[in-house]
N, CA, C and O atoms as a CHARMM CRD file, in Angstrom:
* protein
*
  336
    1    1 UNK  N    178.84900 171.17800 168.06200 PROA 1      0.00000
    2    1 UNK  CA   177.84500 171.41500 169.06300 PROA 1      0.00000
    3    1 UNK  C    178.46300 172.11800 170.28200 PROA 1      0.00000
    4    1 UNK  O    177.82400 172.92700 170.95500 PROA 1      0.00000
    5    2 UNK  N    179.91600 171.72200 170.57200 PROA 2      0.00000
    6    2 UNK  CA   180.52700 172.11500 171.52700 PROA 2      0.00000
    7    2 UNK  C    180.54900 173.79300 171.84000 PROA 2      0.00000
    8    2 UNK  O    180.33200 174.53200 172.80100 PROA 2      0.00000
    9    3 UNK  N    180.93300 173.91300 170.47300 PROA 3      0.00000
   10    3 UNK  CA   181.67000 175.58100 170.19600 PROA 3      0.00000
   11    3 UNK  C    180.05100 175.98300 170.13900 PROA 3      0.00000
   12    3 UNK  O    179.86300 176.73600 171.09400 PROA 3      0.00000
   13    4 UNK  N    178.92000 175.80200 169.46900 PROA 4      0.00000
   14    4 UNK  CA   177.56900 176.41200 169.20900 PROA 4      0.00000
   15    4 UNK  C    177.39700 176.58600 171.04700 PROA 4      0.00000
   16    4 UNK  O    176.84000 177.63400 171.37400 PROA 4      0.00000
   17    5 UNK  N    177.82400 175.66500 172.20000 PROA 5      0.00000
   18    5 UNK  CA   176.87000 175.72700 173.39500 PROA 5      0.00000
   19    5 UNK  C    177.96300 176.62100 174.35100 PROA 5      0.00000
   20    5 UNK  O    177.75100 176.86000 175.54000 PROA 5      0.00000
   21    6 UNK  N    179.39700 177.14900 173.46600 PROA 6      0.00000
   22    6 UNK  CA   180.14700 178.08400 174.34000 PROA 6      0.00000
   23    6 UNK  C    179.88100 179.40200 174.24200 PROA 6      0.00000
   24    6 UNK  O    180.17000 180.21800 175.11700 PROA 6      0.00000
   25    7 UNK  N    179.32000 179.66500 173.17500 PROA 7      0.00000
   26    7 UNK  CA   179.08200 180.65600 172.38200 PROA 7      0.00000
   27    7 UNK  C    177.54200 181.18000 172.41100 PROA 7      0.00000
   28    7 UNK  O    177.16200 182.17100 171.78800 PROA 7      0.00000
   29    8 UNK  N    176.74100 180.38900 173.20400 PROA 8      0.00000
   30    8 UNK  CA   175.25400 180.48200 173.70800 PROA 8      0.00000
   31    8 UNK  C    176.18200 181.02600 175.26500 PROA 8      0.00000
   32    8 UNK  O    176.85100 182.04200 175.07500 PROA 8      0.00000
   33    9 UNK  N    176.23000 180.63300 176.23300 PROA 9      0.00000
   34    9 UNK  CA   177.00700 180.93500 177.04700 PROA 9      0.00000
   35    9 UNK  C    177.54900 181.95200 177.67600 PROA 9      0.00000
   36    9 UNK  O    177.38300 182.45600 178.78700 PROA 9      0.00000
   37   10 UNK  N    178.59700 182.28400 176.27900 PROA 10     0.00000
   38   10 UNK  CA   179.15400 183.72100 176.13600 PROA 10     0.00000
   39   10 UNK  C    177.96200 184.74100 176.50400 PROA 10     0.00000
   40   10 UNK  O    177.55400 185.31800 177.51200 PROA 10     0.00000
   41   11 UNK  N    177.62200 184.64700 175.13200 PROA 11     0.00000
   42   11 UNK  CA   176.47800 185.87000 174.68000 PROA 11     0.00000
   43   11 UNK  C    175.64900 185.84100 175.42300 PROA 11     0.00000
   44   11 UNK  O    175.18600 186.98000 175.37200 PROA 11     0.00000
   45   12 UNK  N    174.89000 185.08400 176.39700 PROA 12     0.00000
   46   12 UNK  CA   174.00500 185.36900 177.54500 PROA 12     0.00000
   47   12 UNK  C    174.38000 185.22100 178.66400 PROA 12     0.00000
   48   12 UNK  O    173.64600 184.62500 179.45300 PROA 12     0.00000
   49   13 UNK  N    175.67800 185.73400 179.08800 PROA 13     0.00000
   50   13 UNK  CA   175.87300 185.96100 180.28300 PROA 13     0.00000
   51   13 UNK  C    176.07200 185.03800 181.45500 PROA 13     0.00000
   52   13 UNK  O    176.04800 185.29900 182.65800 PROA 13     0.00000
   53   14 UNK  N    176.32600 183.60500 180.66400 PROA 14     0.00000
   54   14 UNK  CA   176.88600 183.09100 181.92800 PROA 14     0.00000
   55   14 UNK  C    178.21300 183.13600 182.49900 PROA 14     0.00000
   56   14 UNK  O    179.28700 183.13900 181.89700 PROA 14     0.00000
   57   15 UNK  N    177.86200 183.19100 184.49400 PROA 15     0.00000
   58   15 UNK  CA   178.92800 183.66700 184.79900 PROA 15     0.00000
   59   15 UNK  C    180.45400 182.51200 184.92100 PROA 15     0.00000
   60   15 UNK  O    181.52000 182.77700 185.47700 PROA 15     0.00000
   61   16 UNK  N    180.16100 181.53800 184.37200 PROA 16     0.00000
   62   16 UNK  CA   181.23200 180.43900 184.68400 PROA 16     0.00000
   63   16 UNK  C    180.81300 179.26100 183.45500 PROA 16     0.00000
   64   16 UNK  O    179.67300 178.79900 183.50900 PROA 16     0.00000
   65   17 UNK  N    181.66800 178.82900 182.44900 PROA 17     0.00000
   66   17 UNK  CA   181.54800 177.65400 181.51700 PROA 17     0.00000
   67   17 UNK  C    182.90700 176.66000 182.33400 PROA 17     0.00000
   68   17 UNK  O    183.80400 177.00400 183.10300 PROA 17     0.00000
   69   18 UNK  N    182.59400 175.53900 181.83400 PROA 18     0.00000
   70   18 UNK  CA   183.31800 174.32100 182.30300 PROA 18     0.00000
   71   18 UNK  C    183.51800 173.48900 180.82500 PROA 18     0.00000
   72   18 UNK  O    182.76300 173.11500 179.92700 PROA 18     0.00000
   73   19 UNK  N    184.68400 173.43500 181.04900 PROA 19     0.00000
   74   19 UNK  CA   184.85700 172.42700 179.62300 PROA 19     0.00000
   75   19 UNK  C    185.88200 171.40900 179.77000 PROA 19     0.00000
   76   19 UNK  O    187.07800 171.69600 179.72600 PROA 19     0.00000
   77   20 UNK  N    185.37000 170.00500 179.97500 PROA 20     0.00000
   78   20 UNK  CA   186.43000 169.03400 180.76500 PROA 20     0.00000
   79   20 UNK  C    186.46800 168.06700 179.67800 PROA 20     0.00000
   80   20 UNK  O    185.56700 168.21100 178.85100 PROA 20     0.00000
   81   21 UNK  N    187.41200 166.97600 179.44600 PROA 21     0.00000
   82   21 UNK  CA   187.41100 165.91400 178.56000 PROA 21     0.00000
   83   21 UNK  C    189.00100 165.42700 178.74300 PROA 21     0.00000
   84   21 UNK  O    189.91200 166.08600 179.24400 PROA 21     0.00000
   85   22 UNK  N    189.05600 164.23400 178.25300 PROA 22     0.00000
   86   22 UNK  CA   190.52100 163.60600 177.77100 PROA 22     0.00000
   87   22 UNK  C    191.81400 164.30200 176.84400 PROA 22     0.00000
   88   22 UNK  O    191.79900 165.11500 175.91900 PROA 22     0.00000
   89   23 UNK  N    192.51700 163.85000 177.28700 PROA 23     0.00000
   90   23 UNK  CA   193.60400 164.41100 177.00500 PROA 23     0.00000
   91   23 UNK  C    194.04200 164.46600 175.24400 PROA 23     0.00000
   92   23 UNK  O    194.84300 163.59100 174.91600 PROA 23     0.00000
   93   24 UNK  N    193.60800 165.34900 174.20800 PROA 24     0.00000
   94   24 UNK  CA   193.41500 165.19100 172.86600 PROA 24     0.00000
   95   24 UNK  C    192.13700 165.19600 172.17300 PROA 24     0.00000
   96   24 UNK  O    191.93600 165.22000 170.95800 PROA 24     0.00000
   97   25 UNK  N    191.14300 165.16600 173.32000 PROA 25     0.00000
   98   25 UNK  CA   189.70300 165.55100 172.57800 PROA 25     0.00000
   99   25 UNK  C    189.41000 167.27700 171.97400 PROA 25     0.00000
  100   25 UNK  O    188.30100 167.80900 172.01600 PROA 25     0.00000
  101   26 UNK  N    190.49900 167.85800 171.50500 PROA 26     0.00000
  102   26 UNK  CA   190.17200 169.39300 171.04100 PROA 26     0.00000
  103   26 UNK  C    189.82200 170.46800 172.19800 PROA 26     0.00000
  104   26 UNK  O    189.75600 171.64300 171.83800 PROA 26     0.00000
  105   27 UNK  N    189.63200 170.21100 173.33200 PROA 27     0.00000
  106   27 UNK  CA   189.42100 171.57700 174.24000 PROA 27     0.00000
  107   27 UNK  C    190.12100 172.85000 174.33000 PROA 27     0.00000
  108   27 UNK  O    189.67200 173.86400 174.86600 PROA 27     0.00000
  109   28 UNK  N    191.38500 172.70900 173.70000 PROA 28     0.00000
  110   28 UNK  CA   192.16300 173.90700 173.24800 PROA 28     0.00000
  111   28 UNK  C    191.76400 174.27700 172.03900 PROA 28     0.00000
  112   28 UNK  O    191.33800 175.40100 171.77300 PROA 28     0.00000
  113   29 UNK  N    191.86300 173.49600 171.37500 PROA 29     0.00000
  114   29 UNK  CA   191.23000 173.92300 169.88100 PROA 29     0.00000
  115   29 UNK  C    189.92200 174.64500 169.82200 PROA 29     0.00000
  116   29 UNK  O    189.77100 175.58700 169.04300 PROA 29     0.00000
  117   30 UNK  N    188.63000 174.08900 170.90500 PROA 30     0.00000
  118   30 UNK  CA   187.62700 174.99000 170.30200 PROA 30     0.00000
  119   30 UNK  C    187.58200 176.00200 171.28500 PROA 30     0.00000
  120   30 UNK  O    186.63700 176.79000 171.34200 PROA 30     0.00000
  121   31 UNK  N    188.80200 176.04300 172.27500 PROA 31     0.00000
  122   31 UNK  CA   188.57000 177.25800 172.97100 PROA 31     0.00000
  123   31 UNK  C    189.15600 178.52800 172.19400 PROA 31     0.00000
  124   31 UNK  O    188.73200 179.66700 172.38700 PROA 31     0.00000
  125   32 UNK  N    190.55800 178.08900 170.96000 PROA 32     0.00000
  126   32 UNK  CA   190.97500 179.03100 170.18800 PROA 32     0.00000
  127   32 UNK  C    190.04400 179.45000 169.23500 PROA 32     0.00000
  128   32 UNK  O    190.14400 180.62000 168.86500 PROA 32     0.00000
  129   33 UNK  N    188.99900 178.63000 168.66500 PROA 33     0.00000
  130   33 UNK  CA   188.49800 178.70500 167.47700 PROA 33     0.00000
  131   33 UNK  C    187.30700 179.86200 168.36700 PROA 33     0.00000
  132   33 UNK  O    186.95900 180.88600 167.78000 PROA 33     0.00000
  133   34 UNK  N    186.77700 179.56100 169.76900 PROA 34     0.00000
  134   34 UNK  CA   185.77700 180.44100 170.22700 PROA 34     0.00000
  135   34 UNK  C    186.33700 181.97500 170.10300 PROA 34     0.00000
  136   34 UNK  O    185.76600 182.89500 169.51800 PROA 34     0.00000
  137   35 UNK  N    187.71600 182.03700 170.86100 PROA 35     0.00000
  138   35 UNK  CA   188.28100 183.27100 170.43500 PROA 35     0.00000
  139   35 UNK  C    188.13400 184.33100 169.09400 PROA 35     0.00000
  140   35 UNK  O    187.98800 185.54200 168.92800 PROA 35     0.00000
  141   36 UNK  N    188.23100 183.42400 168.46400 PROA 36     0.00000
  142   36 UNK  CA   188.63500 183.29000 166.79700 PROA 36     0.00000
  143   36 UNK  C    187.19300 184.25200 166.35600 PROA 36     0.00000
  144   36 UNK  O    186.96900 185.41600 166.02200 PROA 36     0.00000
  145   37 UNK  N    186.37800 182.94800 166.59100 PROA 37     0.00000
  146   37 UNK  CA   184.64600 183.49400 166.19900 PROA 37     0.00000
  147   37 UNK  C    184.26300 184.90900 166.76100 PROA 37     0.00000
  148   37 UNK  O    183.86100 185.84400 166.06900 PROA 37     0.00000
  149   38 UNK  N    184.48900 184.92800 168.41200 PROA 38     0.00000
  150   38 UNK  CA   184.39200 185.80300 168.90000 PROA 38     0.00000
  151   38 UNK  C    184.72300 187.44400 168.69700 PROA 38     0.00000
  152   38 UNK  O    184.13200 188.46000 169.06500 PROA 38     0.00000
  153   39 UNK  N    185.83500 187.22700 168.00800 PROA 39     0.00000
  154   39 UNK  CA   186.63700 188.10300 167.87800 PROA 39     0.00000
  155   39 UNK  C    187.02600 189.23600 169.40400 PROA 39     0.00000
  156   39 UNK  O    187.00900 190.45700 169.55700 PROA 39     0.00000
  157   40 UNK  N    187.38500 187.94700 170.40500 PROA 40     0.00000
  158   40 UNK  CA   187.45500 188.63100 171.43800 PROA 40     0.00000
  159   40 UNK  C    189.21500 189.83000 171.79900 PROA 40     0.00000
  160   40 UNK  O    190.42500 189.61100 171.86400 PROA 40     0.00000
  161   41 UNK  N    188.25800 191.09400 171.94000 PROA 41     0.00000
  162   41 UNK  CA   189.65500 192.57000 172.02900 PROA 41     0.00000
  163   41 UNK  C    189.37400 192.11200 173.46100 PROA 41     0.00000
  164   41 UNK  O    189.82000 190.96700 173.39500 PROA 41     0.00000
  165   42 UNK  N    188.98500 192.23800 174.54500 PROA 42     0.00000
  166   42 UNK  CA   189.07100 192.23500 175.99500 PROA 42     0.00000
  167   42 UNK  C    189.99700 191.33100 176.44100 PROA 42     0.00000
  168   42 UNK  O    190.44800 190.32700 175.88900 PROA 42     0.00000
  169   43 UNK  N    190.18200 191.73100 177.32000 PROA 43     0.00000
  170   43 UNK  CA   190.85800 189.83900 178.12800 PROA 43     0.00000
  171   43 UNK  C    190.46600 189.04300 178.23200 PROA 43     0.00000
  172   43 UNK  O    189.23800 188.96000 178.24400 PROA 43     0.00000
  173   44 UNK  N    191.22800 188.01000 178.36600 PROA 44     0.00000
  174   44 UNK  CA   190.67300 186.43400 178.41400 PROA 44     0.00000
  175   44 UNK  C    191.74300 185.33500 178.82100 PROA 44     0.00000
  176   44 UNK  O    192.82600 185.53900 178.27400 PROA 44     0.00000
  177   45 UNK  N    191.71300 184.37000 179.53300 PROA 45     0.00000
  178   45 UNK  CA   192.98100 183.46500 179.77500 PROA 45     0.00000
  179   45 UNK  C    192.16300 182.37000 180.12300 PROA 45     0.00000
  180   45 UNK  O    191.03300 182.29300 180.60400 PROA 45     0.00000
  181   46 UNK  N    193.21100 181.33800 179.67600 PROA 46     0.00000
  182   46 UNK  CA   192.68100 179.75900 179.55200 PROA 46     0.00000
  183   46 UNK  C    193.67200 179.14100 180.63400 PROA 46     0.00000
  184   46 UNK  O    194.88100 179.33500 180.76400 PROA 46     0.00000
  185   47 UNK  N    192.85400 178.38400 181.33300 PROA 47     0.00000
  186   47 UNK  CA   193.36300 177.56900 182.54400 PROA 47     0.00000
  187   47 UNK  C    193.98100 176.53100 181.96800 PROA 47     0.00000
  188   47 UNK  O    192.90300 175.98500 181.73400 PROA 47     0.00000
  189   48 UNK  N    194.86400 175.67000 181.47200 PROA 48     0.00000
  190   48 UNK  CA   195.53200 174.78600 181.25700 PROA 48     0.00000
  191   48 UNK  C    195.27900 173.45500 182.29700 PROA 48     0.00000
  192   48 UNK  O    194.82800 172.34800 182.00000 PROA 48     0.00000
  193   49 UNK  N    195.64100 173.86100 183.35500 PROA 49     0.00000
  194   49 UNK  CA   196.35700 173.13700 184.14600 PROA 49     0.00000
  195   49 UNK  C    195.63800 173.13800 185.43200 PROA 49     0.00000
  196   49 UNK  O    196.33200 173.81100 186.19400 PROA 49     0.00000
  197   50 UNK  N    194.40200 172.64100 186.15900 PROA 50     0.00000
  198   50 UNK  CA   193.81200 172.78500 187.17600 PROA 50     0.00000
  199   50 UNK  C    194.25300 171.79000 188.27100 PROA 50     0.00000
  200   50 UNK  O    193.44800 171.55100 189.17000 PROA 50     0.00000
  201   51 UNK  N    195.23200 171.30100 188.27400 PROA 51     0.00000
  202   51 UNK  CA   195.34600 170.18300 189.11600 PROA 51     0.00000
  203   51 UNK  C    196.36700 170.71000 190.69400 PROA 51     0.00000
  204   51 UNK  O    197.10900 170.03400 191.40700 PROA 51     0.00000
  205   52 UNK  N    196.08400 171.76300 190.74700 PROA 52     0.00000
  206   52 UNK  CA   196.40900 172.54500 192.03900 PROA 52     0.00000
  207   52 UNK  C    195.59900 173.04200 192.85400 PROA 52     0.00000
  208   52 UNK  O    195.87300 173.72000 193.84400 PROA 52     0.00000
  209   53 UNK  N    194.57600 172.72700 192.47100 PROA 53     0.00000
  210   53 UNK  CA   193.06400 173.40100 193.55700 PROA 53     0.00000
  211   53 UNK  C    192.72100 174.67100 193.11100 PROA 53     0.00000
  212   53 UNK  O    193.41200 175.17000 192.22300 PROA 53     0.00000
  213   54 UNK  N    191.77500 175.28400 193.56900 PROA 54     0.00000
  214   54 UNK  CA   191.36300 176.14600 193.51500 PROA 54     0.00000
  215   54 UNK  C    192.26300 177.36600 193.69500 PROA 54     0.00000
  216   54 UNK  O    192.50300 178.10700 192.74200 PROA 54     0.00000
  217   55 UNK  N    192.93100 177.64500 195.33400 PROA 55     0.00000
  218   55 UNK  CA   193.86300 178.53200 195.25500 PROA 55     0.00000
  219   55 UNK  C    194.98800 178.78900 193.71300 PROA 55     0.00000
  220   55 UNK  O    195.02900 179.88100 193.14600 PROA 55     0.00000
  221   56 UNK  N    195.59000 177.90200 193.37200 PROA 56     0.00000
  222   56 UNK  CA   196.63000 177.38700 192.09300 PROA 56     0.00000
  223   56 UNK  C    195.72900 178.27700 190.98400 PROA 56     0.00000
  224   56 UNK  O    196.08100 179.25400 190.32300 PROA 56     0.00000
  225   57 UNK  N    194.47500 177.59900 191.02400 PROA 57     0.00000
  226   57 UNK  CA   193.98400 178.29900 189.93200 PROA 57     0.00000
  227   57 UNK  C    193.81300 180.13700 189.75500 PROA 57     0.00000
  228   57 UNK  O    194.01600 180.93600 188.84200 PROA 57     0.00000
  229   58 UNK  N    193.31900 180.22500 191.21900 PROA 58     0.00000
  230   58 UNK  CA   192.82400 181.85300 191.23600 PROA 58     0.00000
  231   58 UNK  C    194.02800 182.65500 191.04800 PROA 58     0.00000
  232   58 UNK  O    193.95300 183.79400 190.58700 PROA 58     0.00000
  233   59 UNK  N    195.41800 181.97800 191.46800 PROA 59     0.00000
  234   59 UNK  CA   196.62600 182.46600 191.29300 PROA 59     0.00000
  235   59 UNK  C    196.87900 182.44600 189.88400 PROA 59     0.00000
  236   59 UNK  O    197.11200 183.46800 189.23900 PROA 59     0.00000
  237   60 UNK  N    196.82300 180.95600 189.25900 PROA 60     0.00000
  238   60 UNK  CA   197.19300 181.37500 187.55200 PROA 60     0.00000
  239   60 UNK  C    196.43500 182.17300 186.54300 PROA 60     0.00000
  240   60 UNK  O    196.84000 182.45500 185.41500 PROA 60     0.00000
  241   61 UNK  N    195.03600 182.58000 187.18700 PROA 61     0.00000
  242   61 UNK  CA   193.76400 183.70900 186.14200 PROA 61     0.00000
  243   61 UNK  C    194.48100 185.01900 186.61900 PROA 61     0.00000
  244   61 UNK  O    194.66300 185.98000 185.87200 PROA 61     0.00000
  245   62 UNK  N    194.82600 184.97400 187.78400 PROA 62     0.00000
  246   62 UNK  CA   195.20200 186.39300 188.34200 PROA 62     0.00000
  247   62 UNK  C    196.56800 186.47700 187.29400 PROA 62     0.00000
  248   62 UNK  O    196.40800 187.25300 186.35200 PROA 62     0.00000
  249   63 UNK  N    197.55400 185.94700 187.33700 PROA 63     0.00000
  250   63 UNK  CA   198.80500 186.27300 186.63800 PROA 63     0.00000
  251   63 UNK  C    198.54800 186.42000 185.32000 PROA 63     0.00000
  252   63 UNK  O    199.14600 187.24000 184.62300 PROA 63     0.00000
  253   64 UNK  N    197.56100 185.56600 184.85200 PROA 64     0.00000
  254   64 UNK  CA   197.36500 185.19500 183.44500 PROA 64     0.00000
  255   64 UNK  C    196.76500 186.86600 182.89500 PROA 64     0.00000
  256   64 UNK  O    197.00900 187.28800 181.76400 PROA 64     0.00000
  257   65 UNK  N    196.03700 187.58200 183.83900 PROA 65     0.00000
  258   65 UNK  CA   195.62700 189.00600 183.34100 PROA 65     0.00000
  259   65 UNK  C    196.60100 190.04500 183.59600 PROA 65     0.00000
  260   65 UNK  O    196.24900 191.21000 183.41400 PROA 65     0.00000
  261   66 UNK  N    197.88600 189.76900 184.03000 PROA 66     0.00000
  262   66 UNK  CA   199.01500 191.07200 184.23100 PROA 66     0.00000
  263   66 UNK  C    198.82900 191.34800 185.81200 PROA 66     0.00000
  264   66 UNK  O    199.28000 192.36100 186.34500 PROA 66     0.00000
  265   67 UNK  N    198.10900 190.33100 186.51800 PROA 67     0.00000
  266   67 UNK  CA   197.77900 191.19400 188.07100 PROA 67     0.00000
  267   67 UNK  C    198.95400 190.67500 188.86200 PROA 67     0.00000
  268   67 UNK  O    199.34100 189.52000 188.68400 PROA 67     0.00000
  269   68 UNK  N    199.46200 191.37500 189.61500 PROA 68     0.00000
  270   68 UNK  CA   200.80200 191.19900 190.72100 PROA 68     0.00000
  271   68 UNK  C    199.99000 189.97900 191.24900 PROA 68     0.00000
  272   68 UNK  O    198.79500 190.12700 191.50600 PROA 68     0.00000
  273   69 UNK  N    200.66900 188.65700 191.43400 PROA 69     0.00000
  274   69 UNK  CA   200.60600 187.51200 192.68000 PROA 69     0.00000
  275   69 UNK  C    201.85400 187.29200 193.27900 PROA 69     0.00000
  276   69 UNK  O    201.85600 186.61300 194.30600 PROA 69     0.00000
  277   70 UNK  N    202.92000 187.72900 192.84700 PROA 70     0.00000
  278   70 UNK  CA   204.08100 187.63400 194.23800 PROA 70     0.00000
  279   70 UNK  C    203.85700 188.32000 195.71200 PROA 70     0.00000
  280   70 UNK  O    203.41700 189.43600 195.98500 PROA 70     0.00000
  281   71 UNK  N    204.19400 187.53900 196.34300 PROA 71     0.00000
  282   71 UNK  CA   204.19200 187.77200 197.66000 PROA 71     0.00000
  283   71 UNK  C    202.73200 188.47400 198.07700 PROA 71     0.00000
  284   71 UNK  O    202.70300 189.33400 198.95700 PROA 71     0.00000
  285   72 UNK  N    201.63200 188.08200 197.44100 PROA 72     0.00000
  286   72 UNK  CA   199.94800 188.17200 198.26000 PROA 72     0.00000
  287   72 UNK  C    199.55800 186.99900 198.57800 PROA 72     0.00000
  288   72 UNK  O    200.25800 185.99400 198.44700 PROA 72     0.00000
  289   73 UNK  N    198.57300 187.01300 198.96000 PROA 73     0.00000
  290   73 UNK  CA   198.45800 185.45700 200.40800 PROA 73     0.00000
  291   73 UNK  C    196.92800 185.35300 198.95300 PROA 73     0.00000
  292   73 UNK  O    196.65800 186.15400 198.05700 PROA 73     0.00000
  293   74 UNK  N    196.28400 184.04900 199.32500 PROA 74     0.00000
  294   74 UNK  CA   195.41800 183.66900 198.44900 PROA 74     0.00000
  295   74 UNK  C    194.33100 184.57400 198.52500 PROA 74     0.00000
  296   74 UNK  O    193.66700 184.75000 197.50300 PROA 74     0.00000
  297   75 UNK  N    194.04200 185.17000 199.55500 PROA 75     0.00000
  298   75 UNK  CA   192.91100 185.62700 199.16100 PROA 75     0.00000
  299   75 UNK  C    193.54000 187.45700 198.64300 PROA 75     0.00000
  300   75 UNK  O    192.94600 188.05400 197.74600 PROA 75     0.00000
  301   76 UNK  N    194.15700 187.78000 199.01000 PROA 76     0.00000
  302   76 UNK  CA   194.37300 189.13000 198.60900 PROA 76     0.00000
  303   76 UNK  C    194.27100 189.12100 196.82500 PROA 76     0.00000
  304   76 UNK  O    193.66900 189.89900 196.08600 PROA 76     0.00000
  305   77 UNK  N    195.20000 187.79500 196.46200 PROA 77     0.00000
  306   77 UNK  CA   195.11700 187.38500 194.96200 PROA 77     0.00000
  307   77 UNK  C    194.01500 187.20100 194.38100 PROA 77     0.00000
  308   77 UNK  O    193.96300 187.49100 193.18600 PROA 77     0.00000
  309   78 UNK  N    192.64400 186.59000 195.14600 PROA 78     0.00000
  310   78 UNK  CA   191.13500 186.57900 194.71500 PROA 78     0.00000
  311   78 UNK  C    190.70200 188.04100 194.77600 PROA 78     0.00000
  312   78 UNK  O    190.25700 188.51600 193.73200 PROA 78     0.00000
  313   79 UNK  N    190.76600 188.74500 195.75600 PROA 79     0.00000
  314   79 UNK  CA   189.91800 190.01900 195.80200 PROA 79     0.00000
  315   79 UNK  C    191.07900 190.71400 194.52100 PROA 79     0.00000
  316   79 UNK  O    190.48500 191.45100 193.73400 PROA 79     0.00000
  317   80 UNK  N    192.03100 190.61900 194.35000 PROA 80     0.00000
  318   80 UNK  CA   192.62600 191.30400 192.72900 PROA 80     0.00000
  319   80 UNK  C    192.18700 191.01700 191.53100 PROA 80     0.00000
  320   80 UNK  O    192.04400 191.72800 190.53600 PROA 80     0.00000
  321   81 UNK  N    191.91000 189.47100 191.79400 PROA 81     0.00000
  322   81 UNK  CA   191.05400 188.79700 190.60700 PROA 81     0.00000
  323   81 UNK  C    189.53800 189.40000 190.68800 PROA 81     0.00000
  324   81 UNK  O    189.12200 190.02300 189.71100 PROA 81     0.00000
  325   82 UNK  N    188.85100 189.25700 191.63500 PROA 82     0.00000
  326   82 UNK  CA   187.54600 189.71400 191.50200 PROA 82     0.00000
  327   82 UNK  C    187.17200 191.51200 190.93600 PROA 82     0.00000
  328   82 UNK  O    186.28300 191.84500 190.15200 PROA 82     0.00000
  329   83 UNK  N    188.29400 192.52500 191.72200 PROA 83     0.00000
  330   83 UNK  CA   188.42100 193.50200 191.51600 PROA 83     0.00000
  331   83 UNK  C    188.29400 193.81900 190.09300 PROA 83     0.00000
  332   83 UNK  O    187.46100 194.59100 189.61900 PROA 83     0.00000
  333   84 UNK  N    189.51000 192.92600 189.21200 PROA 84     0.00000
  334   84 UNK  CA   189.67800 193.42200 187.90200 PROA 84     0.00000
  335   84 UNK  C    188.64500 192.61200 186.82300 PROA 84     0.00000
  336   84 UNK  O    188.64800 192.90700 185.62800 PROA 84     0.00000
């Protein structure tokens, strides 16, 4: 049901999915298997690790796509993220 309501999601354009649970309930798994289905060529990066706030995060999507975050202040790193 999980993967059927990521994949509704996808395909209509929502701009943000959330996928939270315990530590071993598959959330990597059906985020690979969405890939998988998807057959996604574009970019894409999976947050692991959110337990740094928001800034932490916008910094690890930004790196996670090839975008320079050394030495930019948080928001210069968001408007790179938003840019690309």
């Amino acid at each position: 049901m999980a993967l059927s309501l990521l994949e509704y999601g996808l395909v209509n354009g929502s701009a943000f999915i959330v996928i939270t649970g315990e530590p071993g309930t598959g959330k990597t798994t059906l985020l690979n298997r969405l890939l998988i289905n998807l057959a996604v060529n574009g970019p894409s990066a999976m947050l692991e690790n959110t337990h740094g706030g928001l800034a932490a995060s916008c910094r690890g999507s930004t790196a996670s796509f090839g975008l320079v975050t050394k030495g930019k202040t948080k928001w210069s790193s968001s408007m790179s993220l938003r840019d690309f």
